[in-house]
matplotlib code that plots the C-alpha trace (Angstrom):
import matplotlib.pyplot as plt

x = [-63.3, -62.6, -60.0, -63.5, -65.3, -62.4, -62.3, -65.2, -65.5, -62.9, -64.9, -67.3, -65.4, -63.9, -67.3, -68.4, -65.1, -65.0, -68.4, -67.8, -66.6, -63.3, -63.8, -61.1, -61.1, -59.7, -59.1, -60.8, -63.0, -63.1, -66.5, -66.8, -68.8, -72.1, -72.1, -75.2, -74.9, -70.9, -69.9, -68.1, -64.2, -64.6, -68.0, -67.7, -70.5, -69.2, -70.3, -70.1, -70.6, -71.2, -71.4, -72.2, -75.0, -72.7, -68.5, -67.9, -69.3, -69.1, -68.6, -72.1, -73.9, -75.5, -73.8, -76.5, -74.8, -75.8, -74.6, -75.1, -74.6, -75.1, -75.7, -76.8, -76.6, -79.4, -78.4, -74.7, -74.1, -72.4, -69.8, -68.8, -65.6, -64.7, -61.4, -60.5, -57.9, -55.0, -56.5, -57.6, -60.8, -64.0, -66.8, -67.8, -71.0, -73.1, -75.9, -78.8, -79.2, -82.7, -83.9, -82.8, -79.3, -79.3, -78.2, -78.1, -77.9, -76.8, -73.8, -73.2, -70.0, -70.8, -70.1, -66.5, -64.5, -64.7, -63.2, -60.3, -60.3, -59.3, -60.4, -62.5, -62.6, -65.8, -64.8, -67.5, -67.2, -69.4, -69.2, -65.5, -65.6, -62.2, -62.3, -66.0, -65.2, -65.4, -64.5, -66.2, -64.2, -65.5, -63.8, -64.4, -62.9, -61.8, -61.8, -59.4, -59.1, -59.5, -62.4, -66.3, -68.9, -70.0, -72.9, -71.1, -69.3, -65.6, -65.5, -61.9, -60.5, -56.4, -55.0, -58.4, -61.9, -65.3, -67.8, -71.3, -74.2, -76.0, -78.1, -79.1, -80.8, -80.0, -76.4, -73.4, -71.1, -67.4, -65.9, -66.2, -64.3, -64.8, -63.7, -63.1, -62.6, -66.0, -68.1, -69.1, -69.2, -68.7, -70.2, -68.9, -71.5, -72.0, -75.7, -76.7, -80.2, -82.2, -82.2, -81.7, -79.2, -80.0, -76.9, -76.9, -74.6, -73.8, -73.5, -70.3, -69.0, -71.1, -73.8, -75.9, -77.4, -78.9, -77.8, -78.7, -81.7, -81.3, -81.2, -81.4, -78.2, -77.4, -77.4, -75.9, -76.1, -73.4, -72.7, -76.7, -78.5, -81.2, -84.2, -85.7, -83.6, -85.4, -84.3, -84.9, -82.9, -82.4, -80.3, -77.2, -78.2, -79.0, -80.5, -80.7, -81.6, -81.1, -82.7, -80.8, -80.9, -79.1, -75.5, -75.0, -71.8, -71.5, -73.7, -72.1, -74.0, -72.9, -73.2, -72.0, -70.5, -67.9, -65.1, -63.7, -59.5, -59.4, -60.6, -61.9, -58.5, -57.4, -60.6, -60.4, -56.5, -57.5, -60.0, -57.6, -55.0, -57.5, -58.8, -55.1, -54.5, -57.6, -56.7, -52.7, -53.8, -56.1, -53.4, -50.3, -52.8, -52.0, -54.0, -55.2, -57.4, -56.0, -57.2, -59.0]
y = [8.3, 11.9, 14.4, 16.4, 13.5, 12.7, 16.0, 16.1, 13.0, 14.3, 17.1, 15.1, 12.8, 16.1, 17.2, 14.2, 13.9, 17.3, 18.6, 22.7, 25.0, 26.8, 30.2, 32.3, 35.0, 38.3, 42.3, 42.5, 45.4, 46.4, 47.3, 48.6, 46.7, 47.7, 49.8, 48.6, 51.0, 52.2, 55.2, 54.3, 55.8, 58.5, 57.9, 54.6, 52.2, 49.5, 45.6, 44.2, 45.5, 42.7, 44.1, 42.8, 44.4, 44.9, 45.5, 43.7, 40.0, 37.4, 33.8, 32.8, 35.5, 35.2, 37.6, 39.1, 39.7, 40.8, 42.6, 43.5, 42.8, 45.8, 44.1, 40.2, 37.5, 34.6, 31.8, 32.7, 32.8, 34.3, 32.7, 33.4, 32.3, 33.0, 33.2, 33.1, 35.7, 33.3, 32.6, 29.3, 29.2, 28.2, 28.2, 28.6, 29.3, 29.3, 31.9, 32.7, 36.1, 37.5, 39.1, 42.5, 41.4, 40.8, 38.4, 37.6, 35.1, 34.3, 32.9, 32.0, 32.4, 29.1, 26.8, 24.7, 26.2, 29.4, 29.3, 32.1, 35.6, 38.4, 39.4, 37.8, 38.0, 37.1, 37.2, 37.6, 36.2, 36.7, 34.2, 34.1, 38.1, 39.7, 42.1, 41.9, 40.8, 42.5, 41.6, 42.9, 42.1, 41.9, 41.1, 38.3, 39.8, 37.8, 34.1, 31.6, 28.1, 26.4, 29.3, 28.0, 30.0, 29.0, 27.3, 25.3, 22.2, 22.5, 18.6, 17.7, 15.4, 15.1, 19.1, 20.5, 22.0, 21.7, 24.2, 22.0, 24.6, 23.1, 23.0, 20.7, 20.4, 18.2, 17.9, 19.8, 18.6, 17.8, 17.5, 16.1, 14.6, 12.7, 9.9, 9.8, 5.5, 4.9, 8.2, 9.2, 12.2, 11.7, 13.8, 13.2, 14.7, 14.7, 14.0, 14.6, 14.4, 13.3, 15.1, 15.9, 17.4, 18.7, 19.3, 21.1, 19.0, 20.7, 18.4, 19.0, 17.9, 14.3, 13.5, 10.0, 8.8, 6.1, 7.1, 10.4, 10.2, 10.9, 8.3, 8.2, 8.3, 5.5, 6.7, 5.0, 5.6, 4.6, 2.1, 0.6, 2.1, 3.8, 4.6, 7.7, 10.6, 12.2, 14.7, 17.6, 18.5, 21.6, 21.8, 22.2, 20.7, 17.9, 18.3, 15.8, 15.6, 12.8, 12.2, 10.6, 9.6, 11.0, 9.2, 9.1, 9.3, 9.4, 9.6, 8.4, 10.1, 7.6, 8.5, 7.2, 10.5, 12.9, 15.6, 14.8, 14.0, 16.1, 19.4, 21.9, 23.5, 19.9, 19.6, 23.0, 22.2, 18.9, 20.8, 23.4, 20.5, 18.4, 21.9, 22.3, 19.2, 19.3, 23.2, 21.9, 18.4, 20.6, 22.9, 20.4, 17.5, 15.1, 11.9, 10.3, 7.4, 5.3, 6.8, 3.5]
z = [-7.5, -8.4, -6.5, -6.2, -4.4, -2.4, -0.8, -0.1, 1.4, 3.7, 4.5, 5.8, 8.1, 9.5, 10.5, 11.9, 14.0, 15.3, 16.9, 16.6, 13.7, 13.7, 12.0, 10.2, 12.4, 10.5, 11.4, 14.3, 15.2, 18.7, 20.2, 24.1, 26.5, 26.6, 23.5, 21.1, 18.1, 18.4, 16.0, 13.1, 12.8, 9.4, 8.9, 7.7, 8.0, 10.1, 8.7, 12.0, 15.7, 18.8, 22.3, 25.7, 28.2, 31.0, 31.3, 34.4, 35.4, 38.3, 38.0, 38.0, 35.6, 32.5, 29.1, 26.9, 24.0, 21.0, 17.5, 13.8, 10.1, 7.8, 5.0, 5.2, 3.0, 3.2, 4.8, 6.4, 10.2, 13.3, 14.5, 18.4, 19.9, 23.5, 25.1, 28.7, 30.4, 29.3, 25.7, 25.6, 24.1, 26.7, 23.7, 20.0, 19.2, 15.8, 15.6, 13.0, 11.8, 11.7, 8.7, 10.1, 10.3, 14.1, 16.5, 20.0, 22.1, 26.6, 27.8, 31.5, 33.1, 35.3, 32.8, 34.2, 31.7, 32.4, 36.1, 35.5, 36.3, 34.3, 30.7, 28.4, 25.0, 22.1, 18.8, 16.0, 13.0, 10.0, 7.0, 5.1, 4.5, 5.2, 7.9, 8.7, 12.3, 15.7, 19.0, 22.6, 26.2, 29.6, 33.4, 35.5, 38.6, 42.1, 42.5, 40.2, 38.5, 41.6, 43.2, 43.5, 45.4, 48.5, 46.4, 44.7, 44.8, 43.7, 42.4, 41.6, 38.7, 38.9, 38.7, 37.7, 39.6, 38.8, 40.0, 40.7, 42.0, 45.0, 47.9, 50.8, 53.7, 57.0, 56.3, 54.8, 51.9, 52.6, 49.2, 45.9, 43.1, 39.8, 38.1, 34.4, 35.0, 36.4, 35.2, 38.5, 40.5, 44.2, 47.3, 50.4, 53.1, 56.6, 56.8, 60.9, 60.0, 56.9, 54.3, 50.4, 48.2, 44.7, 42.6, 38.9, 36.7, 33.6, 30.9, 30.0, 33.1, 33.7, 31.2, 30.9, 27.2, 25.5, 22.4, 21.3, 24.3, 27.9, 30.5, 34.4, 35.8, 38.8, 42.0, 45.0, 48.7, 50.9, 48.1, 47.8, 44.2, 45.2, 42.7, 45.5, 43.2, 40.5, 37.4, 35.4, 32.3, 30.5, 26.9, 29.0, 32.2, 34.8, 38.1, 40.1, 43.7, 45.6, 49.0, 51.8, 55.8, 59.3, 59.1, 55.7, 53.9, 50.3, 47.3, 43.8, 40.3, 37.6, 33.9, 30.9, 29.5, 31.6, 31.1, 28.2, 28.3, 25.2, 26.0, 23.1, 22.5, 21.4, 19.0, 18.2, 17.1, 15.3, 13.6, 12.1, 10.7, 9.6, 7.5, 6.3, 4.9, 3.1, 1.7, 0.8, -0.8, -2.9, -4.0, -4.2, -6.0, -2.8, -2.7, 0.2, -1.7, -4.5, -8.1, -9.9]

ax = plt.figure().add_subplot(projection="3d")
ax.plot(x, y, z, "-o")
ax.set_aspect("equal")
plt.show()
């Protein structure tokens, strides 16, 4: 096999073990919040703007943001990474350009990851360019790690907090925690009358497939499975409401996908050496495969 085919078979296996890219993020160009069409410093064209719609945001809002490319190529993309107040990175994004050179696309500041307070950071990157890069911040102000609104469920799993929107009627939720062992998210309610709660479960926190399709995630009452609950699903999320009677207790959601143990820093990180050994084997004429 040749050292070509061998790196690239690499390639490969890197992409199918780590779901996300990790862009090379260069100069950065800083854009203020809310500024769609910033002016250039001396009147020179700048090859890559990104801005958000507003400067300030609470913990359950959706980011419009959107940005430029002065001049682009056919078929490259926009790569968005976010970082929270402390810098750990809460999401990466791929976007298409359109054929003006635009982009855009909505974040939500609901999604589990992004539970701190303070500034927020999206870097833009476009293609392998050096320098054409920009960055925009925003505040999440108030609130903490361990903070949910009063409409959501702060579902717990060891140290950490999960924010679950909800409602329900005929009773009032207690607490909530998950369980990485058994996939399930547990409700603890007092139910004085009959009732129903419906609970939005981002993906990313409890998920069940059948394969690459969706399946119906079990649902027990006080211990008995119940078939009563029923579903919708968006791209990102599952909710699920689950009916229940005067007395009840608890009400287990089981899956067959939760939090993951290795968060995106740790793929993010077993991206980049994975990348490096590829880029020094190429250089230094390592093998990994035997040469026949």
């Amino acid at each position: 096999m040749s050292t070509h085919k061998e790196y690239a078979l690499i390639a490969i296996l890197a992409t199918i073990a780590v779901v996300g890219v990790v862009p090379a993020f260069a100069q950065w160009q800083s854009i203020p919040s809310g500024t769609s069409n910033p002016m250039p410093s001396e009147n020179i064209p700048i090859p890559l703007t990104v801005s958000t719609d507003k400067a300030v945001y609470d913990h359950n809002s959706i980011i419009m943001v959107n940005g430029h490319v002065r001049n682009p190529y056919p078929g490259q993309q926009i790569t968005l990474r976010v970082s929270d107040p402390s810098g750990s990175i809460v999401q990466v994004s791929q976007l298409t350009l359109d054929n003006n050179g635009d982009f855009g696309t909505k974040l939500t500041t609901a999604s589990p990851l992004w539970t701190k307070s303070g500034v927020y950071t999206i870097f833009a990157q476009y293609g392998n360019q050096q320098g054409t890069s920009a960055k925009v911040q925003f505040t999440i102000p108030g609130g903490g790690a361990t903070s949910c609104d009063s409409n959501q469920l702060a579902a717990t799993l060891n140290d950490e907090v999960y924010c679950i929107p909800y409602s329900i009627s005929g009773g009032t939720v207690l607490s909530g925690t998950l369980s990485v062992a058994s996939k399930t998210l547990t409700v603890n309610i007092q139910a004085d009358d009959d009732g129903q709660i419906t609970l939005s479960i981002p993906r990313s926190i409890l998920d069940s497939k059948n394969g690459n399709n969706d399946q119906s995630f079990v649902v027990l009452v006080d211990g008995e499975e119940k078939d009563t609950s029923t579903e919708t699903t968006t791209a990102d999320t599952r909710t699920i409401t689950v009916p229940f009677t005067a007395g009840t207790g608890m009400i287990e959601i089981i899956g067959t996908q939760i939090v993951p143990e290795f968060g995106p820093i740790a793929a993010l990180v077993l991206a980049i050496a994975i990348i490096s050994i590829i880029a020094v084997s190429a250089k230094t004429g390592l093998r990994f495969m035997p040469k026949y």
